[in-house]
PAVEX-966320 format. One record per residue (C-alpha): residue number from 1; residue in one letter; x, y, z. Coordinates in steps of 0.05 Angstrom, whole numbers, plus 5000, padded with zeros to 4 digits. Layout:
BEGIN
<pt pos="NUM" code="A" X="X" Y="Y" Z="Z"/>
...
END
This chain:
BEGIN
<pt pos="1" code="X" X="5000" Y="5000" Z="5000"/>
<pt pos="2" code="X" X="5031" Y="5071" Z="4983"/>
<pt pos="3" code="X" X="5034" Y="5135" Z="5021"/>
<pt pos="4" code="X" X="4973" Y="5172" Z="4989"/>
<pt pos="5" code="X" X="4933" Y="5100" Z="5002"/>
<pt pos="6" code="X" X="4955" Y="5105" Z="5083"/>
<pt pos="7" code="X" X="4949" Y="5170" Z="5088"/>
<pt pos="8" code="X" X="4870" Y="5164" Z="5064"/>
<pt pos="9" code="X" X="4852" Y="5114" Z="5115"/>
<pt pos="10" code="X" X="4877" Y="5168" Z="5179"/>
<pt pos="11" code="X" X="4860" Y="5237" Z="5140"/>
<pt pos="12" code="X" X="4812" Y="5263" Z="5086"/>
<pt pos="13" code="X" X="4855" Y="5284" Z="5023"/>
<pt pos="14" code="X" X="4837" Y="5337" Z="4989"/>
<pt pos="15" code="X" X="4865" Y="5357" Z="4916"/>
<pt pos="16" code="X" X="4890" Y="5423" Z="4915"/>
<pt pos="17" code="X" X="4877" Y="5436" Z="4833"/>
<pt pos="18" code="X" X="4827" Y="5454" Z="4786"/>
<pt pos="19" code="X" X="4868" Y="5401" Z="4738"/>
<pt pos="20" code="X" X="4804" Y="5350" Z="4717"/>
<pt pos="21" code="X" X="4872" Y="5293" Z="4697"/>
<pt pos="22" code="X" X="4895" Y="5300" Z="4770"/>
<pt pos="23" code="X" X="4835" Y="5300" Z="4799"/>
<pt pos="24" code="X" X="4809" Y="5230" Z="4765"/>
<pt pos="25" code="X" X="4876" Y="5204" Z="4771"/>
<pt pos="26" code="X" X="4885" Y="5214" Z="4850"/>
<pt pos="27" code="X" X="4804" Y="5203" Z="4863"/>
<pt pos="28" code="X" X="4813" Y="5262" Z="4924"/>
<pt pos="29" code="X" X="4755" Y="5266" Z="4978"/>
<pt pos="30" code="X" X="4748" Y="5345" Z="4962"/>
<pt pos="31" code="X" X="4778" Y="5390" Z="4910"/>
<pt pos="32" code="X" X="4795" Y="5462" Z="4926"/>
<pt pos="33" code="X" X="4805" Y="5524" Z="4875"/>
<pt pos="34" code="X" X="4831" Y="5591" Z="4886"/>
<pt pos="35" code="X" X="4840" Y="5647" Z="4830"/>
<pt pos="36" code="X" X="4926" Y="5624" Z="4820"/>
<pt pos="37" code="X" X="4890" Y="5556" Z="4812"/>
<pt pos="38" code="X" X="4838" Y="5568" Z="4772"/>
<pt pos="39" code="X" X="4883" Y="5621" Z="4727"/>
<pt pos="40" code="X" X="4930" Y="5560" Z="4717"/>
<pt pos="41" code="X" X="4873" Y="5507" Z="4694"/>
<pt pos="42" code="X" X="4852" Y="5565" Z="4642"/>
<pt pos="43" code="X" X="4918" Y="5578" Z="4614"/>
<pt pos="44" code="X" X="4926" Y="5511" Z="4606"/>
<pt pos="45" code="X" X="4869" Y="5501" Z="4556"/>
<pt pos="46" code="X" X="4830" Y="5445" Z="4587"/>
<pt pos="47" code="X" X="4768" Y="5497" Z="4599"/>
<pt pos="48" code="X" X="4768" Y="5530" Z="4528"/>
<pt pos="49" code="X" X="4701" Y="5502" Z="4511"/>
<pt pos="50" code="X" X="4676" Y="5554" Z="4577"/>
<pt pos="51" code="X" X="4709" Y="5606" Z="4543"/>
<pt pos="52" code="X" X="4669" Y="5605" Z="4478"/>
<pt pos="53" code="X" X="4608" Y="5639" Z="4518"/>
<pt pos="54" code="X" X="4656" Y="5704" Z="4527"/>
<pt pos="55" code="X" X="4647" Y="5765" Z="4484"/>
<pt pos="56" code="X" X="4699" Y="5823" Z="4497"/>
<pt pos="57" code="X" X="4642" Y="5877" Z="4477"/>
<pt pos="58" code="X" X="4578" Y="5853" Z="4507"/>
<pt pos="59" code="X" X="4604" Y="5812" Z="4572"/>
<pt pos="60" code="X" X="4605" Y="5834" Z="4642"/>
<pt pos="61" code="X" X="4677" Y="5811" Z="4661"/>
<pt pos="62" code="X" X="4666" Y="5802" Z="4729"/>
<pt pos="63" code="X" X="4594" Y="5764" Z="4721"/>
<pt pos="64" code="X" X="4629" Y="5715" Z="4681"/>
<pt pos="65" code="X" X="4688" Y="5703" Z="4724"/>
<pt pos="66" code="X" X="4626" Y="5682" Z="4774"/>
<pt pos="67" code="X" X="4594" Y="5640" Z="4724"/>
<pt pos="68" code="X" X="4660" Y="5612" Z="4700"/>
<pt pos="69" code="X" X="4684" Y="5583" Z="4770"/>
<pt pos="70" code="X" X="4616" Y="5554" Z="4783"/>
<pt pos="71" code="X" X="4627" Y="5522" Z="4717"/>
<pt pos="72" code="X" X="4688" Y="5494" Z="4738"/>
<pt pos="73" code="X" X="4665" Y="5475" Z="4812"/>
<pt pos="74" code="X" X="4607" Y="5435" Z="4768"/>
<pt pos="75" code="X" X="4662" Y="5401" Z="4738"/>
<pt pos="76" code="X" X="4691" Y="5379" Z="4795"/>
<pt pos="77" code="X" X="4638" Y="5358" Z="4835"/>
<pt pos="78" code="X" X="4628" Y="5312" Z="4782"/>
<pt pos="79" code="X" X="4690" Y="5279" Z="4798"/>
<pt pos="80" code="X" X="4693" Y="5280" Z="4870"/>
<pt pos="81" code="X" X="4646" Y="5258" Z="4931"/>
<pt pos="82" code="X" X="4647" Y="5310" Z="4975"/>
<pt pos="83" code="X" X="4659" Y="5392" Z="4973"/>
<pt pos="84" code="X" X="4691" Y="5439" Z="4922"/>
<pt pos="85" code="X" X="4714" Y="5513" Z="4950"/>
<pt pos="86" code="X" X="4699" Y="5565" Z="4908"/>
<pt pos="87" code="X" X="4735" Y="5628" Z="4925"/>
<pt pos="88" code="X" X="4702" Y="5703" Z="4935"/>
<pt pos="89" code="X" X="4738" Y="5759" Z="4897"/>
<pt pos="90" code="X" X="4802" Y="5775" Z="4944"/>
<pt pos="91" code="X" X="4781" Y="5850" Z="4926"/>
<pt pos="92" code="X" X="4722" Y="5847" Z="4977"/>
<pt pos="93" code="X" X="4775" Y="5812" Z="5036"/>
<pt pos="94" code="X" X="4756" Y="5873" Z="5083"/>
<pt pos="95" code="X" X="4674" Y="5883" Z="5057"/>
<pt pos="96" code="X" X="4631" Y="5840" Z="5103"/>
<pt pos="97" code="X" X="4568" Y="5862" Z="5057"/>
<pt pos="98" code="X" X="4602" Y="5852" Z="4997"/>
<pt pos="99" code="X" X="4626" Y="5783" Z="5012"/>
<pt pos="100" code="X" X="4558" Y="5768" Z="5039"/>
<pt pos="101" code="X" X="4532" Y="5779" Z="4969"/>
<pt pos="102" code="X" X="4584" Y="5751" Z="4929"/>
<pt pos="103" code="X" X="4575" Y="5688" Z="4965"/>
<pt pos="104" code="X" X="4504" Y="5679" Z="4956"/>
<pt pos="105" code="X" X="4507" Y="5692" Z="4882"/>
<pt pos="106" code="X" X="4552" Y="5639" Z="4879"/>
<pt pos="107" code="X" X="4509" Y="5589" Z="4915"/>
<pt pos="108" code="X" X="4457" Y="5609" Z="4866"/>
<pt pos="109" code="X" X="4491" Y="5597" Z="4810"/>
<pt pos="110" code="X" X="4507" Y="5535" Z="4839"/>
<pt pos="111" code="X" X="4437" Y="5508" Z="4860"/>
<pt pos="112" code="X" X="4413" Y="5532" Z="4788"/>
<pt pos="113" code="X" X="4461" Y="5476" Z="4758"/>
<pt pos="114" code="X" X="4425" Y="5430" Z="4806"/>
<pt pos="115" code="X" X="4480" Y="5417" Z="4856"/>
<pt pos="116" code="X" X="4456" Y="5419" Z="4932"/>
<pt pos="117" code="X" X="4496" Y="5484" Z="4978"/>
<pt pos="118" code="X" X="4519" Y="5430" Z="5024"/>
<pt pos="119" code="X" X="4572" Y="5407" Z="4978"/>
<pt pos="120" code="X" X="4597" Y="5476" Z="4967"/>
<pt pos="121" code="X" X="4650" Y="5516" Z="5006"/>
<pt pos="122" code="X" X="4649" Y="5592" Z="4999"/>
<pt pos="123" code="X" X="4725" Y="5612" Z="5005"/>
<pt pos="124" code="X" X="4741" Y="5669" Z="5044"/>
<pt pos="125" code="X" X="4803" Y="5704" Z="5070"/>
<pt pos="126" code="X" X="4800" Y="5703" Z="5145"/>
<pt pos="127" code="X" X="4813" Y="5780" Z="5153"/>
<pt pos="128" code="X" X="4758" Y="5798" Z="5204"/>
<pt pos="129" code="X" X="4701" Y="5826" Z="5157"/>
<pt pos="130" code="X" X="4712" Y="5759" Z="5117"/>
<pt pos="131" code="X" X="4708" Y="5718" Z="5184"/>
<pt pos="132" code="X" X="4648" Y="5750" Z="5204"/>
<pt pos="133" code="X" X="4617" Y="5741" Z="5137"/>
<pt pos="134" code="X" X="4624" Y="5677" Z="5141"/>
<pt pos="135" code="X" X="4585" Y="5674" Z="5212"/>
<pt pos="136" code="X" X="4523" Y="5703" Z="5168"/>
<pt pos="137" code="X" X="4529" Y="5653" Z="5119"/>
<pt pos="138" code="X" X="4539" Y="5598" Z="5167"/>
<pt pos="139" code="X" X="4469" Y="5611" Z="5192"/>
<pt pos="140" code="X" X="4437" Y="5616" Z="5128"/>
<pt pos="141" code="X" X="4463" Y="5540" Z="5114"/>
<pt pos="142" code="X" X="4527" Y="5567" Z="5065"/>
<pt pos="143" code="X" X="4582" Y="5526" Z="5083"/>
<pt pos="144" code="X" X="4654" Y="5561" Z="5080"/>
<pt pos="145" code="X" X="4724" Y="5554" Z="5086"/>
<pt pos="146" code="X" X="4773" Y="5609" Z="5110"/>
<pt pos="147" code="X" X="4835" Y="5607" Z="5072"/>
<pt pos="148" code="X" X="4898" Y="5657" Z="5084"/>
<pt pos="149" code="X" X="4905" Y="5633" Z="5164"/>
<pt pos="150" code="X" X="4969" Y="5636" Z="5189"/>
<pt pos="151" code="X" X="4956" Y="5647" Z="5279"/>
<pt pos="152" code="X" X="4916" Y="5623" Z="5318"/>
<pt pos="153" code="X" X="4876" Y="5691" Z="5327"/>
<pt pos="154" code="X" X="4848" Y="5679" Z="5263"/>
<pt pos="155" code="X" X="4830" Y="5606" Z="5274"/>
<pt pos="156" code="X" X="4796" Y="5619" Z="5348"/>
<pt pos="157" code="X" X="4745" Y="5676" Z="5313"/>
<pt pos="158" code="X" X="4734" Y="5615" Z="5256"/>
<pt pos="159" code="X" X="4714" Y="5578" Z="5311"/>
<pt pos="160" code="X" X="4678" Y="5634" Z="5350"/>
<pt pos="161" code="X" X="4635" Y="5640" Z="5274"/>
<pt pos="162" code="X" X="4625" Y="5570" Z="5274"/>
<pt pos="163" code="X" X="4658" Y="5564" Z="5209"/>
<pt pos="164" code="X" X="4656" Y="5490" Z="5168"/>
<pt pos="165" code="X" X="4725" Y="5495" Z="5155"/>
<pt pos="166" code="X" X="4794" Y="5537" Z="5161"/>
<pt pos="167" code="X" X="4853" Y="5522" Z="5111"/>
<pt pos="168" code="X" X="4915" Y="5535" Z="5153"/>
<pt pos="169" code="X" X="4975" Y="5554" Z="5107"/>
<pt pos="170" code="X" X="5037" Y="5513" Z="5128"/>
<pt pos="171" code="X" X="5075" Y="5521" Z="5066"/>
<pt pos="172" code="X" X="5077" Y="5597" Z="5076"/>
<pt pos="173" code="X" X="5095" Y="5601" Z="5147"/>
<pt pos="174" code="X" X="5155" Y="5559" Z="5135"/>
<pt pos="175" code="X" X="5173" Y="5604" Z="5072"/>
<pt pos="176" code="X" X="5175" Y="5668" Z="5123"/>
<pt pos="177" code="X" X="5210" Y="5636" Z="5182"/>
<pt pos="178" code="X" X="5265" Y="5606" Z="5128"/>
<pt pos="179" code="X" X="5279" Y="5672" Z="5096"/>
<pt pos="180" code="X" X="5276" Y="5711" Z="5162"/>
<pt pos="181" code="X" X="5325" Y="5658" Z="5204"/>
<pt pos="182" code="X" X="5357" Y="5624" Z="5148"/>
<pt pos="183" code="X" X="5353" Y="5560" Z="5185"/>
<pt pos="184" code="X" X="5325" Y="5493" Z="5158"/>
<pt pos="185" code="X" X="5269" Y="5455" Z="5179"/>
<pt pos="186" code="X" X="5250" Y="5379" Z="5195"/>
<pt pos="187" code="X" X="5179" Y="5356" Z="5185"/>
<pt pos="188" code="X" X="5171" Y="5364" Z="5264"/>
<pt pos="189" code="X" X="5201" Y="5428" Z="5271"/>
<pt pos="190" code="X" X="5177" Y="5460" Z="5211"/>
<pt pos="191" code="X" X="5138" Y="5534" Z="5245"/>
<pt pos="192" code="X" X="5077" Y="5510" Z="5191"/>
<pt pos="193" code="X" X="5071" Y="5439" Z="5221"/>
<pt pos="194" code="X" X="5070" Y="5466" Z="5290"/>
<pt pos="195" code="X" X="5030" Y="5517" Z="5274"/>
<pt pos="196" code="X" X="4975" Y="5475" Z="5257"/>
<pt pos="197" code="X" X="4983" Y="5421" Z="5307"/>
<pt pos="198" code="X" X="4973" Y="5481" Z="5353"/>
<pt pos="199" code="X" X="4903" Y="5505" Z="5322"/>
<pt pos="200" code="X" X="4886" Y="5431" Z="5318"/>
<pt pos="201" code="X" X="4898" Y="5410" Z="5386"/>
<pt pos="202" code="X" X="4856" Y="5470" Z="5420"/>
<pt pos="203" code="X" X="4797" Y="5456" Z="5368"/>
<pt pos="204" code="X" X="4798" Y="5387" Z="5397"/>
<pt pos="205" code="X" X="4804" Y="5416" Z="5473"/>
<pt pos="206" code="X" X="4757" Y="5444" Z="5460"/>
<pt pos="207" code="X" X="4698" Y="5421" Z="5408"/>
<pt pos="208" code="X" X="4707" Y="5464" Z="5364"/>
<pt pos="209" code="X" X="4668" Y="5427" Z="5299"/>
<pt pos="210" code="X" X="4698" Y="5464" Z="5253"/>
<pt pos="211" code="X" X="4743" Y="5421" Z="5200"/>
<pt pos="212" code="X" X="4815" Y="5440" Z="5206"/>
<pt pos="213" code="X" X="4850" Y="5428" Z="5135"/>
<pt pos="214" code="X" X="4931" Y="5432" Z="5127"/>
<pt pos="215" code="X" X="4943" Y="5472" Z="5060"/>
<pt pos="216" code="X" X="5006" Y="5503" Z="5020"/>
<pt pos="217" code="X" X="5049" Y="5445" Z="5019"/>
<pt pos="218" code="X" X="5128" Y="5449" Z="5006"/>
<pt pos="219" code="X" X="5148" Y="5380" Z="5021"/>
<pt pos="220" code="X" X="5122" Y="5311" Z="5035"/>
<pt pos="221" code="X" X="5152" Y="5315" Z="5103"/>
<pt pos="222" code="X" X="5100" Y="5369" Z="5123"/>
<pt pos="223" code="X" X="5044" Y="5321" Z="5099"/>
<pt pos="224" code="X" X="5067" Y="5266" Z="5139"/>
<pt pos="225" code="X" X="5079" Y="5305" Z="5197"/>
<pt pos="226" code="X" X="5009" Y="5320" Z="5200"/>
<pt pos="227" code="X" X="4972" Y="5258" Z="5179"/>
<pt pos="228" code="X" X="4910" Y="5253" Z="5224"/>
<pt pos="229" code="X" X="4892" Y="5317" Z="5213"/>
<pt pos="230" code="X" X="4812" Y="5328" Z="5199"/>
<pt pos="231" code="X" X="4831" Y="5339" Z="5122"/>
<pt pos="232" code="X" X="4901" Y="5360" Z="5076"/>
<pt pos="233" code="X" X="4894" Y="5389" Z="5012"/>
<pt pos="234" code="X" X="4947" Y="5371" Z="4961"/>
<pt pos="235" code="X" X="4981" Y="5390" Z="4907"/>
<pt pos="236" code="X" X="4989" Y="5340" Z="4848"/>
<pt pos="237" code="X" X="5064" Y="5340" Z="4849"/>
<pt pos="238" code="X" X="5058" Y="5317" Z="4922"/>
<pt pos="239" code="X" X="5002" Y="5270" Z="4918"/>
<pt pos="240" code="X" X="5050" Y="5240" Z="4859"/>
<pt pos="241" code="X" X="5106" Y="5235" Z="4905"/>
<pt pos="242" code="X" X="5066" Y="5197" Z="4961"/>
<pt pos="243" code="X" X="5038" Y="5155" Z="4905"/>
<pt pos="244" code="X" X="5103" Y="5130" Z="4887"/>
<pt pos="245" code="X" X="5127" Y="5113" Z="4963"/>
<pt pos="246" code="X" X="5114" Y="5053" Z="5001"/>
<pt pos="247" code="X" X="5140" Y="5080" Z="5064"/>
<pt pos="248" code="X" X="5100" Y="5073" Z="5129"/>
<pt pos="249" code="X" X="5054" Y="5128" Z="5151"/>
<pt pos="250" code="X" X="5042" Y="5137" Z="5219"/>
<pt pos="251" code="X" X="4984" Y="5184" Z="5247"/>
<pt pos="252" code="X" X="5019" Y="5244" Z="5276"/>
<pt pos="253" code="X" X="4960" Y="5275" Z="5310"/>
<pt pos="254" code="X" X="4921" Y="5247" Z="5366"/>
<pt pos="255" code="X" X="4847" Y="5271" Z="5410"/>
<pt pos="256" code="X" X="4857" Y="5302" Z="5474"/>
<pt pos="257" code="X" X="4836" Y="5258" Z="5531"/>
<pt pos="258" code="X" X="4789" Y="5302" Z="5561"/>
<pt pos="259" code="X" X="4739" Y="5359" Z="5528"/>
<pt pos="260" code="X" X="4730" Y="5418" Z="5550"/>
<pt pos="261" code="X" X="4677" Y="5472" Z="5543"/>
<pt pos="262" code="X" X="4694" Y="5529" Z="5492"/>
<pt pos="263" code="X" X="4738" Y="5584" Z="5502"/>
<pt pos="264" code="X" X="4707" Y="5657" Z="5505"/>
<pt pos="265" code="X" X="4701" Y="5689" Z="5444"/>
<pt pos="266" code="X" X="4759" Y="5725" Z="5413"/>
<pt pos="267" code="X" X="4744" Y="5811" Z="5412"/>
<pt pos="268" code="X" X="4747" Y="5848" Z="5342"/>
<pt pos="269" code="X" X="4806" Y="5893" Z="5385"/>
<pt pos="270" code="X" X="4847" Y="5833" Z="5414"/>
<pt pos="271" code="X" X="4837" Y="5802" Z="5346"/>
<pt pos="272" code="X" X="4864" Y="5850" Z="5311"/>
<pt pos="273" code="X" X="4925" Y="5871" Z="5367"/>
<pt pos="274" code="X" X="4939" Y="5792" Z="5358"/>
<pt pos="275" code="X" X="4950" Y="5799" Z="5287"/>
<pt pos="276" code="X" X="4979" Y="5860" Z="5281"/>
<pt pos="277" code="X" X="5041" Y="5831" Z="5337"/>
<pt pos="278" code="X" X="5047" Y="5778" Z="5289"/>
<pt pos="279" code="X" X="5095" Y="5798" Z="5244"/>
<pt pos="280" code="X" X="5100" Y="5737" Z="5197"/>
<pt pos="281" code="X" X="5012" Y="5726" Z="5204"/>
<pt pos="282" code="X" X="5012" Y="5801" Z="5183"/>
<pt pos="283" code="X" X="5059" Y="5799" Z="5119"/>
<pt pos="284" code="X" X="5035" Y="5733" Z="5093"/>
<pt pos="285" code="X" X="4964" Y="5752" Z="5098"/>
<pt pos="286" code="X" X="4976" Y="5817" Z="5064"/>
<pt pos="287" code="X" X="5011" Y="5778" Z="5006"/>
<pt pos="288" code="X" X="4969" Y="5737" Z="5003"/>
<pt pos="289" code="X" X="4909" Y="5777" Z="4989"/>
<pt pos="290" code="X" X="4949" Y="5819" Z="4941"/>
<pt pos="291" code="X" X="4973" Y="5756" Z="4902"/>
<pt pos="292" code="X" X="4903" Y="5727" Z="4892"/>
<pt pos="293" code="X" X="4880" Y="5807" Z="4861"/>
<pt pos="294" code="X" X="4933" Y="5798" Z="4818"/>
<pt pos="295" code="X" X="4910" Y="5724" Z="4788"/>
<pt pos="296" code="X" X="4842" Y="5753" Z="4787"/>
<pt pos="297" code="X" X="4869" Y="5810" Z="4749"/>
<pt pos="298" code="X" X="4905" Y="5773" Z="4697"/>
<pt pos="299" code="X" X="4845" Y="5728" Z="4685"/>
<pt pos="300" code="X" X="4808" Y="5788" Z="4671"/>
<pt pos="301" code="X" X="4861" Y="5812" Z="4617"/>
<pt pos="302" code="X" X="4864" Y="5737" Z="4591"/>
<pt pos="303" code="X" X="4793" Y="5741" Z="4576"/>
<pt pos="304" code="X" X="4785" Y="5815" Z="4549"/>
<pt pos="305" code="X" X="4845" Y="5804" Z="4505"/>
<pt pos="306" code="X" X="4811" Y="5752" Z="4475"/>
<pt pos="307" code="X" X="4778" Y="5763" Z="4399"/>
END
């Protein structure tokens, strides 16, 4: 039995692609998308047939970027069991109405194409407006993940919301820590590993039912180190390489002993303080939201450049 086969019997893989080949070939749980994804899978030509729709002149740009990711979320769902994220316009990160709205004309356009909201996950950066958003939406039966979490600020007000589930980014904590200390990392010491096991382990304490998924892999070693967890979304050049290993895998993660009731809830003020004294949460947040605008912005160039 391989890696990816061991690892699927302790933790719920997710694909992290819009690609349909890796997707069939890896048979994931989940598939998530974001707007880097989702401007690769378009440049690579597999969705051209979406494309046709798309007049320079008389489209709405922005309406069929909507349309367009449901399209490919339909796609997907085809192709997997359980949910596909769909990710809100970065550009509204810090509008709580705005996201509100966004969200629910994506569930729309999904339920029109006959697909039920409780396979869909709205994804939202977990700035505060975003996180509260996503409390709205919670109650209203629209299921979401909050992507871009880097502290454990962030992951206690996902909990506070009662969010479905937070993608924890361990690739990009350990791509600050190594540039600011220069050290290297093992699988165990890696800041993104612990990190999550952190957010993981007071969820537990505590019963907290929101999902906690690992995301923004660098290695194999940060996969394994965190096998057990609720979910781990994947990149297709790391499922591959777990594919092709018959090496042991070992759960990493275990339940605390004894549950406890929930913590209070986290304040907008010491939410914020606890961000803002994170250097490394602060910085990768930022960049994050500003690298996602900038996918979304060249998808919106690809498609008016078109003739």
């Amino acid at each position: 039995m391989n890696q990816l086969e061991q690892l699927k019997k302790i933790t719920k893989v997710v694909a992290d692609t819009g690609e349909l080949a890796a997707i069939e070939t890896f048979k994931p749980q989940d598939a998530t998308t974001n707007p880097s994804l989702i401007l690769k899978a378009i440049q690579s030509g597999q969705y051209d047939h979406l494309l046709e729709e798309f007049s320079p002149a008389t489209t709405d740009v922005e309406d069929f970027i909507d349309k367009l990711g449901v399209e490919i979320g339909d796609t997907i769902l085809k192709l997997v069991p359980g949910y596909v994220s769909t990710e809100v316009n970065a550009r509204l990160s810090f509008d709580t109405e705005q996201t509100l709205a966004k969200a629910r004309k994506l569930i729309e356009l999904y339920e029109a194409k006959g697909h039920s909201r409780d396979r869909i996950l709205i994804k939202i950066a977990s700035t505060w407006e975003g996180i509260q958003a996503a409390r709205v939406l919670e109650k209203e039966g629209i299921h979401c993940n909050l992507t871009l979490l880097f502290c454990m600020e962030q992951a206690q007000a996902c909990a506070d919301a009662n969010v479905t589930l937070i993608s924890p980014f361990v690739g990009r904590i350990l791509d600050w820590y190594k540039k600011e200390t220069g050290e290297t990392y093992t699988g165990e010491t890696d800041p993104g590993v612990v990190s999550v096991r952190e957010i993981y382990q007071r969820y537990k304490t505590h019963g907290y039912q929101t999902i906690v998924m690992g995301a923004s892999f660098r290695n194999k070693d940060e996969i394994l180190a965190l096998a057990g967890c609720d979910r781990l979304t994947i990149s297709p050049a790391l499922l591959t390489e777990l594919a092709e290993s018959d090496d042991t895998v070992k759960p990493a993660l275990s339940m605390p002993a004894e549950v406890l009731p929930p913590r209070a809830e986290i304040s907008e003020s010491e939410f914020r303080l606890g961000l803002n004294q994170n250097a490394m949460a602060t910085e990768k947040l930022a960049e994050g939201i500003r690298n996602f605008i900038a996918d979304h912005d060249k998808l919106v160039q690809l498609l008016k450049n078109r003739t």
